[in-house]
VEXBA-433203 format. One record per residue (C-alpha): residue number from 1; residue in one letter; x, y, z. Coordinates in pm, whole numbers, plus 50000, padded with zeros to 5 digits. Example, Ala and Ser with C-alpha at 12.3 -4.5 7.8 and 13.67 -1.06 7.14 Angstrom:
2
REC  mise  semi      u      v      w
REC     1     A  51230  49550  50780
REC     2     S  51367  49894  50714
! end
This chain:
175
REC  mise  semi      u      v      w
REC     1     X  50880  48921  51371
REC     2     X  50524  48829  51435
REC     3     X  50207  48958  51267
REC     4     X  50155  49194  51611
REC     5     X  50473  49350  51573
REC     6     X  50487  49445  51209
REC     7     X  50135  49601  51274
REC     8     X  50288  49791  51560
REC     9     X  50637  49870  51364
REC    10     X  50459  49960  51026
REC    11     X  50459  50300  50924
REC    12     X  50442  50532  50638
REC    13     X  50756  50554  50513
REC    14     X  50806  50868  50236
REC    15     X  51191  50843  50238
REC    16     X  51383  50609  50099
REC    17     X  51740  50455  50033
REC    18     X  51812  50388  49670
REC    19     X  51919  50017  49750
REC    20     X  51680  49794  49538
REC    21     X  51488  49569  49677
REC    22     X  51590  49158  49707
REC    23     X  51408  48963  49421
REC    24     X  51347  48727  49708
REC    25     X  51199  48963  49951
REC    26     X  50936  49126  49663
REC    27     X  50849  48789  49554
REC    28     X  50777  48741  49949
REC    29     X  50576  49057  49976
REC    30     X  50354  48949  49615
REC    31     X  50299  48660  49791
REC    32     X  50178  48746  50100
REC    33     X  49916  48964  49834
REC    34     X  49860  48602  49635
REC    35     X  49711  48479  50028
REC    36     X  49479  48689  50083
REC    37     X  49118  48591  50142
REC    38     X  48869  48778  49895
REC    39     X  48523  48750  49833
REC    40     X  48405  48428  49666
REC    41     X  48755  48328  49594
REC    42     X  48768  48542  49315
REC    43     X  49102  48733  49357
REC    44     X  49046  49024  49153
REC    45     X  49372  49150  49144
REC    46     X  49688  49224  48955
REC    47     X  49925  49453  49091
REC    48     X  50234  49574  48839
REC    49     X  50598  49626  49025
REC    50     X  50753  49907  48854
REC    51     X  51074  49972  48888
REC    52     X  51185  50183  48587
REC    53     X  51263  50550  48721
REC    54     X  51088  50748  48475
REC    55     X  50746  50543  48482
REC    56     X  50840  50617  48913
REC    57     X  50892  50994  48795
REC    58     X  50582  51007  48610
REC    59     X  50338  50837  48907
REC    60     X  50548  51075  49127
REC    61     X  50398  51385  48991
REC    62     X  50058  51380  49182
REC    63     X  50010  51600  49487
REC    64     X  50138  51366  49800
REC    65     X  50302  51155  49559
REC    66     X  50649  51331  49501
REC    67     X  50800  51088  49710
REC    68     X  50724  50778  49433
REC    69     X  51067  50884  49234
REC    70     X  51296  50778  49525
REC    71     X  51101  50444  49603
REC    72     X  51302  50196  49421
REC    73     X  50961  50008  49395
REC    74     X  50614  50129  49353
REC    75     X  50347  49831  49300
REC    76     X  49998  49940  49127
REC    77     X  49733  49722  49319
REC    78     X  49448  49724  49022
REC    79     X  49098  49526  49096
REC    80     X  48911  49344  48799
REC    81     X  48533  49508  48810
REC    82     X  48415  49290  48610
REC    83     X  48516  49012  48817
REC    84     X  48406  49097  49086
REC    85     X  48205  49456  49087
REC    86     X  48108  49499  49445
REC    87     X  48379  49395  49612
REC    88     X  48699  49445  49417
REC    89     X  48834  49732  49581
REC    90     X  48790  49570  49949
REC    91     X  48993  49278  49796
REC    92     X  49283  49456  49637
REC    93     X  49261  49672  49938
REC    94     X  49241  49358  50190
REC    95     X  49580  49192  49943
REC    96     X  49795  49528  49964
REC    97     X  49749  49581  50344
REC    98     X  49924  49186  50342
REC    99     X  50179  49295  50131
REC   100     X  50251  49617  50363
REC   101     X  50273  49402  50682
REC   102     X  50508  49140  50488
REC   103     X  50716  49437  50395
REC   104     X  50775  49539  50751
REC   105     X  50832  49238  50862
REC   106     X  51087  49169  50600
REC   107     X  51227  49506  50723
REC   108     X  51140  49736  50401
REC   109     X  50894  50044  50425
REC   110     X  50589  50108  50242
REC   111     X  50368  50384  50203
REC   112     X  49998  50324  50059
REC   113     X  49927  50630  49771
REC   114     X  49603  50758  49668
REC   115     X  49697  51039  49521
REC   116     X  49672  50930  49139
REC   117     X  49508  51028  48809
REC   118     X  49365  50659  48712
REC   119     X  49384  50725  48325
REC   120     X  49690  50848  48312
REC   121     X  49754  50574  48529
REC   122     X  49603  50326  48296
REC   123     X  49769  50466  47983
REC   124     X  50114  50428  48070
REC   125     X  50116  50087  48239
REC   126     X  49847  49964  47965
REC   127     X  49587  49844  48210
REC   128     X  49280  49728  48063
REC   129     X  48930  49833  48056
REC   130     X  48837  49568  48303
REC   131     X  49066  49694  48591
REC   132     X  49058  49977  48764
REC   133     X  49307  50108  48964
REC   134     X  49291  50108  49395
REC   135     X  49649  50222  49519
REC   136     X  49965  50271  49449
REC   137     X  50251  50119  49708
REC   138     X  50574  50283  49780
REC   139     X  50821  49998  49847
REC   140     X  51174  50026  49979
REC   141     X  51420  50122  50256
REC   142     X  51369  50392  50486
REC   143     X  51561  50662  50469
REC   144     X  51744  50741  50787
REC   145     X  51633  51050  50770
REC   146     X  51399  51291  51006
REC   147     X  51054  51331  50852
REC   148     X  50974  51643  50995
REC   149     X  50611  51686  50851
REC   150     X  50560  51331  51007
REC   151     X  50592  51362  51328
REC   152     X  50408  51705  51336
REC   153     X  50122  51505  51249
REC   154     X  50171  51210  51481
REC   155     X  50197  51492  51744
REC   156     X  49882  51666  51683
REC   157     X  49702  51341  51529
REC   158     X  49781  51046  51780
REC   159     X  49581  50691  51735
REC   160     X  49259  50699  51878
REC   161     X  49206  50440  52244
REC   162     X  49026  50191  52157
REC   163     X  48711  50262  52396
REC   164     X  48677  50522  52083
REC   165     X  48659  50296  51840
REC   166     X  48502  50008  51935
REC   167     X  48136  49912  52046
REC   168     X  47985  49615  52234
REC   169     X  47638  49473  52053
REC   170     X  47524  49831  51901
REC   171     X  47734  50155  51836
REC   172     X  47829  50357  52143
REC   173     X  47768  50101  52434
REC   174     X  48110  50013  52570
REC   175     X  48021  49726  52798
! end
């Protein structure tokens, strides 16, 4: 699958199977994260793959979130601020977006999560001071199931054309 075709095939994904994910297939996706560009070279990252299903239980308890428990992988994308102050949440941000195209590519679903309380967060996966944390990743196979809520919203909320989102020169001048 090419990079055009994950982008088109990707999509939120908030049902899964319980089939664990391939060692070789998350080491692909952390990888893909490893590549990405970031300001000054600094890669301010870490992101922790948790597996364990009460830690997934626990992150699963925030509104939008409930989903989390039946991901068999959830990776915490966390950004060093001291590293890199102004610019560590584009990078972590720029890395996980990699790791969600590699996922659909290597035919997994993902599911970006903002829906988090960061000190809990913190406390139970013993992040330090320096790092705070961006998103949280659902990771897994999609369940062949009919996400109702889902494609409400994709009814009423299609993608914008893109003569309404891009600009030529200055904003609002289309040619």
């Amino acid at each position: 699958m090419d990079v055009f075709e994950a982008i088109q095939r990707r999509r939120s994904v908030r049902a899964y199977e319980p089939t664990p994910v391939p060692v070789e297939k998350l080491r692909r996706i952390l990888e893909a994260a490893r590549l990405a560009p970031s300001a000054e070279n600094i890669q301010p990252w870490h992101f922790i793959v948790v597996t364990d299903a009460e830690k997934r239980r626990q992150l699963a308890k925030y509104p939008f979130a409930g989903f989390l428990k039946e991901a068999p992988v959830v990776i915490v994308g966390c950004g060093n601020q001291k590293a890199s102050p102004k610019w560590f949440i584009v990078d972590v941000a720029i890395a996980m977006q990699n790791m969600v195209l590699a996922a659909t590519a290597e035919g997994l679903g993902t599911c970006w999560v903002g829906s988090f309380n960061e000190e809990e967060v913190k406390e139970m996966l013993k992040i330090p001071d320096d790092y705070r944390v961006v998103a949280l990743l659902a990771l897994g196979y999609p369940r062949k199931s009919v996400n109702m809520q889902g494609k409400i919203l994709h009814l009423i909320r299609r993608r914008k054309r893109l003569e309404d989102i891009v600009s030529f020169e200055e904003f609002g001048r289309h040619s």
